[in-house]
C-alpha positions as CSV (number, residue, x, y, z in Angstrom):
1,X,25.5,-7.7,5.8
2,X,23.1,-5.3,8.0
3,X,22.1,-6.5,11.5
4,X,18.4,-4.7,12.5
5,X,17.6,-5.1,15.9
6,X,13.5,-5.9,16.2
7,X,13.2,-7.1,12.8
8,X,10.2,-9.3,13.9
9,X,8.3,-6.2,15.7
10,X,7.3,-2.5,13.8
11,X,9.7,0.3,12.8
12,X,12.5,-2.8,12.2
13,X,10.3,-5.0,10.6
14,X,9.9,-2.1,7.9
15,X,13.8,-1.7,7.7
16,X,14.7,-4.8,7.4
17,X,11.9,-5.1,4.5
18,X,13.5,-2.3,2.7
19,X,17.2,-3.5,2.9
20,X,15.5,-7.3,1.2
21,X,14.1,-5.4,-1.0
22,X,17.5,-3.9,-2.2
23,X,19.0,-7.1,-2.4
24,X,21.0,-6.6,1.0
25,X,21.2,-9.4,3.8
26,X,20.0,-8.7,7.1
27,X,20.0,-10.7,10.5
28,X,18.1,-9.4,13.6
29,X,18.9,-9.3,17.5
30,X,15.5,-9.6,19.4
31,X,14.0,-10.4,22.4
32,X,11.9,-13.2,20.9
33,X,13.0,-15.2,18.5
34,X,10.2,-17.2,18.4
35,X,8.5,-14.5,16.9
36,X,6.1,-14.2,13.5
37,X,9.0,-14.2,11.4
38,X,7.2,-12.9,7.9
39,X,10.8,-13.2,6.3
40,X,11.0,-16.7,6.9
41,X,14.8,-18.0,6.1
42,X,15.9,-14.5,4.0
43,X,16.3,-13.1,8.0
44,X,18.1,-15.4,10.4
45,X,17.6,-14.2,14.5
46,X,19.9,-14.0,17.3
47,X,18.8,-13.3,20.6
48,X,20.0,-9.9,22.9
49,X,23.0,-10.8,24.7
50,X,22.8,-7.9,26.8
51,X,25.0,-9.3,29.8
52,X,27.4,-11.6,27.4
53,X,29.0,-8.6,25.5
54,X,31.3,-11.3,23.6
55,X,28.4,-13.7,22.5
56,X,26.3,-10.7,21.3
57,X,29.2,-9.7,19.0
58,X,29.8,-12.7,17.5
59,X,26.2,-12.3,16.4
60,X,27.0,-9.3,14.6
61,X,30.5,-10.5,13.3
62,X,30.8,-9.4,9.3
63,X,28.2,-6.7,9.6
64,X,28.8,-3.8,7.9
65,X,25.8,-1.5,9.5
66,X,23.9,-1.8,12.5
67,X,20.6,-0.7,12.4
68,X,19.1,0.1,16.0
69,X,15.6,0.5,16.7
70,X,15.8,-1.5,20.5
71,X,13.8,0.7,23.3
72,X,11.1,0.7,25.4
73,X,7.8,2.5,25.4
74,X,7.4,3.0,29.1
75,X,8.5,1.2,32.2
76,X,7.0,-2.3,33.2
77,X,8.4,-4.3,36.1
78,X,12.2,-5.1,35.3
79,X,12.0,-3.4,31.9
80,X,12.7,0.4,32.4
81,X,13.7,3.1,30.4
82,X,17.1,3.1,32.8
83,X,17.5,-0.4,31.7
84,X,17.0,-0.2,28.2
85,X,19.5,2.9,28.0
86,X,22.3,0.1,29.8
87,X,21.3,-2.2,27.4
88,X,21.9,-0.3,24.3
89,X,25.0,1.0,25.3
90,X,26.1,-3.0,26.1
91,X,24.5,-3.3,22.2
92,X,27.0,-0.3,21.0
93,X,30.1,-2.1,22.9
94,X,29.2,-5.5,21.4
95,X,28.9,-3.6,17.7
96,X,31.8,-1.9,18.1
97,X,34.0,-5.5,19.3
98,X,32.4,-6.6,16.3
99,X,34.2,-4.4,13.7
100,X,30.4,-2.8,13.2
101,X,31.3,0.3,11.2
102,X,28.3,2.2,11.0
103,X,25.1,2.7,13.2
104,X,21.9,4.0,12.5
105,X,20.1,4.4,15.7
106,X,16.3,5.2,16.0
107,X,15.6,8.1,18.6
108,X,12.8,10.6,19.1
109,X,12.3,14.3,18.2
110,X,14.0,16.8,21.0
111,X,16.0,14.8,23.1
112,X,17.1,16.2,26.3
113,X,19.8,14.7,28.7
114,X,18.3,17.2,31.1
115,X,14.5,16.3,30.8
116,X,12.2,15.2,33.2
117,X,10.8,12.6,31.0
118,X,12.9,9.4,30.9
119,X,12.2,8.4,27.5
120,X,13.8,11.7,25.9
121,X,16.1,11.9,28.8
122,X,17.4,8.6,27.6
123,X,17.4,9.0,24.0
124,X,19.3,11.9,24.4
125,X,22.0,9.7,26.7
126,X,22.4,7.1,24.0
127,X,22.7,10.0,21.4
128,X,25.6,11.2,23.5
129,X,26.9,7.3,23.6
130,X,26.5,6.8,19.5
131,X,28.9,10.5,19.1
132,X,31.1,8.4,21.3
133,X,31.6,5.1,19.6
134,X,34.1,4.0,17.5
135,X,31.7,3.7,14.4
136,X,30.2,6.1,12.2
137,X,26.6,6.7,13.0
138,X,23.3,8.5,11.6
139,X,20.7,9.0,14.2
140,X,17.3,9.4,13.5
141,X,15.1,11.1,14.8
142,X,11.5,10.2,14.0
143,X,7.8,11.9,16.0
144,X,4.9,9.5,15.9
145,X,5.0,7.0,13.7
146,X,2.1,5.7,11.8
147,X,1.6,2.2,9.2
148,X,-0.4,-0.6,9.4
149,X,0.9,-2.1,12.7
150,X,1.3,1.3,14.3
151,X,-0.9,1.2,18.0
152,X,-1.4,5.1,18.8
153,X,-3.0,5.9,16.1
154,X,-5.0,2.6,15.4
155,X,-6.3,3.0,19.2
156,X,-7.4,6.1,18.7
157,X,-9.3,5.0,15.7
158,X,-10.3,1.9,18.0
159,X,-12.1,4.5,20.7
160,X,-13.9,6.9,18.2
161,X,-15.4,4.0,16.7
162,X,-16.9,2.4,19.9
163,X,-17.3,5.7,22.1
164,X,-19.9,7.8,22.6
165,X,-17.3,10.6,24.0
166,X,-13.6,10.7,23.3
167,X,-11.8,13.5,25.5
168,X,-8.5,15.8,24.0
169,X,-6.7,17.2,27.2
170,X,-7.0,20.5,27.2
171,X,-7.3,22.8,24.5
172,X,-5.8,20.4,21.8
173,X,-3.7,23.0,20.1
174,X,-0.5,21.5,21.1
175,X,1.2,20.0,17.8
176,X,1.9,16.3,16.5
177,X,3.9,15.9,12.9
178,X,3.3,12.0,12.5
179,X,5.8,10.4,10.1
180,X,5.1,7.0,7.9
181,X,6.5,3.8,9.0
182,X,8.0,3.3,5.0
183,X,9.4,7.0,5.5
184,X,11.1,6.0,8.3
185,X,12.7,3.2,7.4
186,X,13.5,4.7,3.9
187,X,15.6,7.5,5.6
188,X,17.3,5.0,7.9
189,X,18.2,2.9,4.7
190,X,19.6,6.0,3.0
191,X,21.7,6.5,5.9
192,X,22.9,3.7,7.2
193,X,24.5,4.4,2.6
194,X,25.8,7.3,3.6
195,X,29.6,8.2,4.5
196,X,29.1,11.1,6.8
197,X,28.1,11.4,10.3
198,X,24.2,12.4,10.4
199,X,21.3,13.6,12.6
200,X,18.2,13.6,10.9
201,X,14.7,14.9,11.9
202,X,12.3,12.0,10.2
203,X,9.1,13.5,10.3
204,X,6.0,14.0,8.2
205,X,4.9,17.0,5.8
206,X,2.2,17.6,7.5
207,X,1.4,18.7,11.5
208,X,-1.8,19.0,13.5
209,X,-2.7,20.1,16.6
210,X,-3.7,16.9,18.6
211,X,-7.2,18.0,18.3
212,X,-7.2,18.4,14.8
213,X,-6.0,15.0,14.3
214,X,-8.4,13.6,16.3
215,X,-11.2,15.2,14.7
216,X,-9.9,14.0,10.8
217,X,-9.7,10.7,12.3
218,X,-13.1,10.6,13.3
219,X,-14.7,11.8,10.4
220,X,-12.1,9.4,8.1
221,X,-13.3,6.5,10.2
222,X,-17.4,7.6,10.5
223,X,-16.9,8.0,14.0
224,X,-20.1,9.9,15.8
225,X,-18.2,10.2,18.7
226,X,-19.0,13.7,21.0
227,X,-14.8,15.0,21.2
228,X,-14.6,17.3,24.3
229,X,-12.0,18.9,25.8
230,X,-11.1,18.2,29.3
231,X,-8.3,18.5,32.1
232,X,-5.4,16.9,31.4
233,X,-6.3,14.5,34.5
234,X,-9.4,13.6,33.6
235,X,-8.1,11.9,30.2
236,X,-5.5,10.7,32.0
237,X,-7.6,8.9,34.4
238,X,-10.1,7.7,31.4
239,X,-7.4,6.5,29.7
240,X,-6.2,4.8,33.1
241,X,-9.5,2.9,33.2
242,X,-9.8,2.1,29.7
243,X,-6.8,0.6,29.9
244,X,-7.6,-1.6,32.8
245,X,-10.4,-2.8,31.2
246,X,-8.1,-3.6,27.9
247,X,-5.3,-5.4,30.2
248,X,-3.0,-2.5,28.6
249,X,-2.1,0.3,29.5
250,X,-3.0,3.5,26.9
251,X,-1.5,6.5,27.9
252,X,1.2,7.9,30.4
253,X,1.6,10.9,31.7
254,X,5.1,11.4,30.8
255,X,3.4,10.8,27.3
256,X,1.3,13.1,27.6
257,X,3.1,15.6,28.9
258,X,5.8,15.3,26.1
259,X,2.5,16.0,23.5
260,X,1.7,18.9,25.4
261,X,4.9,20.2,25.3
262,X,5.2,20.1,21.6
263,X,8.1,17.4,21.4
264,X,6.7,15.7,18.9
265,X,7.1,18.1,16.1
266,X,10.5,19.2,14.5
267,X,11.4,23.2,13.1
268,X,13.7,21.6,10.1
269,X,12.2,20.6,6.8
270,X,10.2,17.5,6.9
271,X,12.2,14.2,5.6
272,X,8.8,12.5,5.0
273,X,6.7,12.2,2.0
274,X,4.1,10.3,2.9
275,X,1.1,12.6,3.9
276,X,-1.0,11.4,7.4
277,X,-4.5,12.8,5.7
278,X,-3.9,10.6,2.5
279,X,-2.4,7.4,4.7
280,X,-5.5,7.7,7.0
281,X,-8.4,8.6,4.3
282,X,-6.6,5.1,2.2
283,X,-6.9,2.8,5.6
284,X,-10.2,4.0,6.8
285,X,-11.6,0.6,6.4
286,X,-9.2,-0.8,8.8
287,X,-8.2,1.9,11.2
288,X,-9.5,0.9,14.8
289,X,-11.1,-2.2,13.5
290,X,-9.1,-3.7,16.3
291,X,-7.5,-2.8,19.5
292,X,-3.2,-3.1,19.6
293,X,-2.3,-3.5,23.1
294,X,1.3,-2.2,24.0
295,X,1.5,-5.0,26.8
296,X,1.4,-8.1,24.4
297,X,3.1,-6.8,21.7
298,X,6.1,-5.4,23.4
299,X,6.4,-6.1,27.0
300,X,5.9,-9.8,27.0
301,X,9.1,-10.4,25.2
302,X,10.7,-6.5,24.7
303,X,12.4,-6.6,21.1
């Protein structure tokens, strides 16, 4: 048996699919689960027991692998990225009273315990956690992922199609390597099967610069947007009112700071197959026909 945290939400959803699809059984922890549950009875959910350590192992009890993909995109009220780190260590305790024997954790390209930016400041903690534990563990380390349900990319599809001017901070040449949702989750799969202790880059064969993507999605969508180039705090403050107006918000600045510093690329071989040009050029029908919002996806119920 596998237990998938967010199995109802993006990057899980796609795991869990996969493990189905192998003829595996999966349950998922989550933060709502009262979600859209496209597996219907095949995936059974348990809630996050975050402050009952005991209760959230029993969910877990006869698991073989625990595949983790629980974290938080930015900080919102109570939910914080200090929080979410607490919470997944509470989620490695509760694995490990289990008798969980393997984790396969979901990180980010270039963690740092000594960052600036909380998101790969905390990734990087966990990281140091999971080496810790009891259990064998593969951690994986995917950029920007893309796929049907991915937000980031669909928003910026969303803008070039109903803009008149779409504005890259600054000069655009810093780099993004965007990795598939199924390449993802296929990695994860294959080593979550694996005996060894791993630390995998999952990223895409092909990298941009910001710019450059931009510019291939607007001519994939027939976007007739004008794309400038501006100060970083002018997008940032576009973005800011965009996002008012959208109830969500669209972009951070530790986000975009972590962009512009080239974290979301990787120097090792790419572990993705899927190509962003093809994925895009394939979905340009769809692509941006609809804004995500961040808010009522994730932050409403965090899973």
């Amino acid at each position: 048996m596998n237990v998938v945290t967010g199995a109802f939400g993006y990057t899980g959803k796609y795991i869990a699919r996969r493990l189905l699809e192998a003829g595996e059984s999966v349950t998922t922890l989550t933060g709502n689960p009262g979600r859209a549950n496209e597996f219907g009875t095949a995936v059974k959910a348990f809630p996050f027991r975050f402050d009952e350590p005991a209760a959230m192992a029993a969910s877990m009890a006869g698991a073989r692998v625990l595949y983790n993909t629980y974290w938080v995109r930015f900080d919102r009220r109570d939910t914080t990225h200090g929080r979410a780190v607490r919470n997944t260590v509470a989620l490695i305790r509760a694995a490990e009273m289990a008798g969980v024997e393997r984790i396969v954790h979901i990180s980010i390209t270039n963690p740092d315990a000594n960052s600036s930016l909380p998101y790969f400041r905390g990734k990087a903690l966990l990281e140091e956690e999971i080496r810790r534990s009891k259990m064998g563990y593969a951690i994986v380390r995917p950029t920007v992922i893309f796929g049907a349900e991915d937000i980031l990319i669909n928003n910026i599809a969303f803008l070039l199609r109903r803009l008149p001017v779409f504005l890259v901070p600054g000069k655009g040449q810093y780099r993004i390597q965007p990795v598939a949702a199924e390449d993802v989750a296929r990695i994860a799969v294959e080593a979550g099967h694996a005996a060894e202790n791993l630390t995998i880059d999952a990223v895409g064969p092909e990298t941009f610069g910001f710019g450059e993507l931009v510019r291939l999605i607007a001519r994939t969508v027939g976007s007739r947007a004008r794309i400038l180039n501006g100060p970083p705090w002018l997008a940032l403050f576009a973005a800011r009112g965009m996002g008012l107006a959208l109830g969500d918000v669209m972009l951070t600045r530790d986000e975009l700071d972590g962009l512009m510093a080239n974290l979301l690329v990787s120097d090792r071989p790419p572990a993705g197959h899927i190509r962003f040009s093809e994925w895009i050029a394939a979905n340009a029908a769809t692509a941006g026909r609809r804004y995500a919002s961040e808010i009522r996806r994730h932050y409403s119920a965090v899973s």
